[in-house]
C-alpha angles and dihedrals in degrees: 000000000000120000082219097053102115082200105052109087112215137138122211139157139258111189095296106347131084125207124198118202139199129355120353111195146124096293102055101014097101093057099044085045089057092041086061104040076059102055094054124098132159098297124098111260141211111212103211106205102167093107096044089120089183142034141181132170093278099071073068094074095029094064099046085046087058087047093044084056104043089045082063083058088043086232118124137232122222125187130211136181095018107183116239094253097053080049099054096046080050084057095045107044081051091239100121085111093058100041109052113216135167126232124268111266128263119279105236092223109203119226122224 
């Protein structure tokens, strides 16, 4: 598998961050929630999810699974570039307090 197959799902590390690839869904979702549980350490991390192409619910439980077990290190997990749709299935399952994520970048607006 390519690192740059949008298609292929995979997580792997780079120094301290760890960038999840491809569709995350039922099908695949337990075993990218136990390769990442096996790339943390004690170390702070940074979750990459740009290239994350495909959600459903279950990314939900597989993040705060990842936070549940980094909390037992007393490490933390941080997320950047959530897609809008992670970020709306955060909203509606009411768990935005438990997943911290920030907030989507600033638009530049040009002026005419």
């Amino acid at each position: 598998m390519s690192r740059s197959d949008p298609y292929a799902t995979m997580i792997f590390r780079d120094n301290n961050r760890v960038i999840v690839q491809g569709p995350v869904t039922i099908g695949n979702v337990v075993r990218l929630m136990q390769e990442g549980i096996a790339l943390f350490d004690d170390q702070p991390l940074t979750i990459d999810l740009e290239k994350v192409s495909e959600v459903d619910s279950t990314i939900v439980s597989m993040l705060l699974e990842w936070l549940r077990a980094t909390r037992k290190n007393t490490h933390t997990l941080q997320f950047i570039n959530v897609p809008e749709n992670l970020t709306s299935l955060i909203q509606l399952y009411g768990v935005a307090e438990l997943i911290p994520i920030p907030p989507p970048p600033a638009t530049a607006q040009s002026t005419s």
